[in-house]
C-alpha positions in Angstrom: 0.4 -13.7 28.5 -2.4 -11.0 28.4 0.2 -8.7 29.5 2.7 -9.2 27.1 -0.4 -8.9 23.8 -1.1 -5.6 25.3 2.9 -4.4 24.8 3.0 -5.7 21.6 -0.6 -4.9 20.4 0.5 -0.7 19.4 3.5 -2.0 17.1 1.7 -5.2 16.0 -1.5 -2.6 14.9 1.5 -0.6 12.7 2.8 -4.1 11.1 -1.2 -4.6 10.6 -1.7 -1.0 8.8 1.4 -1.4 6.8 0.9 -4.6 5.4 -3.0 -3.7 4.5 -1.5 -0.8 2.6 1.1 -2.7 0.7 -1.5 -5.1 -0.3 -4.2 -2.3 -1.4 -1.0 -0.8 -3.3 -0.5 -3.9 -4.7 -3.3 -4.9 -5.7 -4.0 -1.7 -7.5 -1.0 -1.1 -9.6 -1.6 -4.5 -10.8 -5.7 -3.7 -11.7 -4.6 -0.4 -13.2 -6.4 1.6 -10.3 -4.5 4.3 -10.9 -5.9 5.0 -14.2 -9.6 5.5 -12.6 -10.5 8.9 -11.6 -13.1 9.6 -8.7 -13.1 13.3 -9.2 -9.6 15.0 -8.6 -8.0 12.2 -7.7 -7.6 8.6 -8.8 -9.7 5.2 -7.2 -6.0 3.7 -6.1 -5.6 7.2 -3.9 -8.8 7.1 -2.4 -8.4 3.5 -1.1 -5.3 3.8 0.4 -5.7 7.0 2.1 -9.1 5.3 3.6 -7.0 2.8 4.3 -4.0 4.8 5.9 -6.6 6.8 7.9 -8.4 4.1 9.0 -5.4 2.3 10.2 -4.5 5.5 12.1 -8.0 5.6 14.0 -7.7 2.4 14.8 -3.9 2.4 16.4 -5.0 5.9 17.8 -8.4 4.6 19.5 -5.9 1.4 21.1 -3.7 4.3 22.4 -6.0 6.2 23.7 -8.0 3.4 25.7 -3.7 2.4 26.7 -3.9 5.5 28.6 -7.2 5.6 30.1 -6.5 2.2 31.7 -6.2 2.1 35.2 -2.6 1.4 36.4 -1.7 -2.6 36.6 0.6 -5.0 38.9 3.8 -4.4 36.8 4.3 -0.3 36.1 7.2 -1.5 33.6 4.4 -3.3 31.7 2.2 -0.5 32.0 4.9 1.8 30.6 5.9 -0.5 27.6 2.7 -0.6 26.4 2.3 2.9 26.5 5.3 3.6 24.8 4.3 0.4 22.2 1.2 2.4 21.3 2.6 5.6 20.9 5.4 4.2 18.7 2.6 2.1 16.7 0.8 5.5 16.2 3.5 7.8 14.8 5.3 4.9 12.6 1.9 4.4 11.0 1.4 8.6 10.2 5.0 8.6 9.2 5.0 5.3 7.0 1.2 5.9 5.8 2.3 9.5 4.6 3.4 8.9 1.0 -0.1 7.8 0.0 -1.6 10.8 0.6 1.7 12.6 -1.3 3.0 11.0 -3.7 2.9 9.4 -7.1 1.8 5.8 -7.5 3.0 2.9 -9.3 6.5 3.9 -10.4 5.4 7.1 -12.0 8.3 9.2 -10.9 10.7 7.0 -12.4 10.9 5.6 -15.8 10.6 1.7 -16.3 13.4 -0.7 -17.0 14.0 -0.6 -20.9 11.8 -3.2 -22.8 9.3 -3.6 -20.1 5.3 -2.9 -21.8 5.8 0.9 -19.4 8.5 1.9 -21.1 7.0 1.2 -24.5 4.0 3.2 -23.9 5.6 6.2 -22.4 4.5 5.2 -19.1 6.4 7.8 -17.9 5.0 10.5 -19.5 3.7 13.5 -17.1 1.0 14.3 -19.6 -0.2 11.5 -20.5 -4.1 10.4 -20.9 -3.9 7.8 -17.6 -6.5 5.9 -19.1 -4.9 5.5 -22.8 -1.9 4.9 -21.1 -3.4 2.1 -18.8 -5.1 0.3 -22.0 -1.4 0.2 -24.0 -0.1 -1.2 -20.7 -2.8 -3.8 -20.8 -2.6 -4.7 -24.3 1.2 -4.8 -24.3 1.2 -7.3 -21.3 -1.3 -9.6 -22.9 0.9 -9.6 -26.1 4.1 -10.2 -24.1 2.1 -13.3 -22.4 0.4 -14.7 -25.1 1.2 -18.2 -26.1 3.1 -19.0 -28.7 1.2 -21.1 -32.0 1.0 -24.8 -31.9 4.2 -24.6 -34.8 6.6 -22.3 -32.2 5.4 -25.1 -29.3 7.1 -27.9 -30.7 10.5 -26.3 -30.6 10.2 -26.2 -27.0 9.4 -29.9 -26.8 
């Protein structure tokens, strides 16, 4: 049983790393992270490039200590969990990558017509981030609000 955790232990650390990403990215389109500049760059960047790295030095420390391992009973074993934590490693640079290079949030595209984005010229290269994020908000809370006690009793 221990043998078979160790093969799956390099792609289950990717399907950990990915996940934690997707969540971060999540999580801050959805708090408006993107609008919050730490220096250069923007609070949802920093966290998920910490996160990406972090996930990589983790998978890469599990590889490492894979191949430092003295050799066990079963060299096929031995060889698939090699070749699990190798795998794990390089699909975690590879899928981690676009955080570090790319826009966030749907910038590069424009939102669906009538969404509280497109309103606001979400897409809008020049944009102030933060303006921009505030419409968004404010746009969203109108869209949600509930209707008066008059408009309620139609729907009853």
């Amino acid at each position: 049983m221990i043998a078979l955790l160790r093969v799956l232990a390099g792609l289950a650390g990717w399907a950990a790393g990915f996940s934690l990403l997707y969540g971060v990215h999540g999580l801050a389109c959805a708090r408006g992270w993107w609008a919050i500049d730490i220096g250069p760059v923007d609070l949802q960047r920093v966290l998920l490039v910490a996160a990406w790295l972090g996930s990589v030095a983790v998978i890469g420390v599990w590889t490492r200590l894979v191949f430092r391992a003295p050799a066990g009973a079963l060299p096929l074993l031995d060889w698939l969990t090699r070749a699990s934590a190798v795998v794990g490693l390089v699909a975690m640079l590879v899928s981690g990558l676009p955080v570090a290079v790319s826009r966030q949030c749907g910038a590069d595209s424009l939102p669906p017509a009538g969404t509280p984005g497109a309103a606001v010229g979400f897409h809008t290269m020049g944009a102030d981030r933060r303006a921009v994020a505030h419409r968004v908000i404010r746009d969203v809370g109108e869209m949600t609000a509930m209707p008066d006690s008059s408009a309620r009793s139609d729907f009853c």
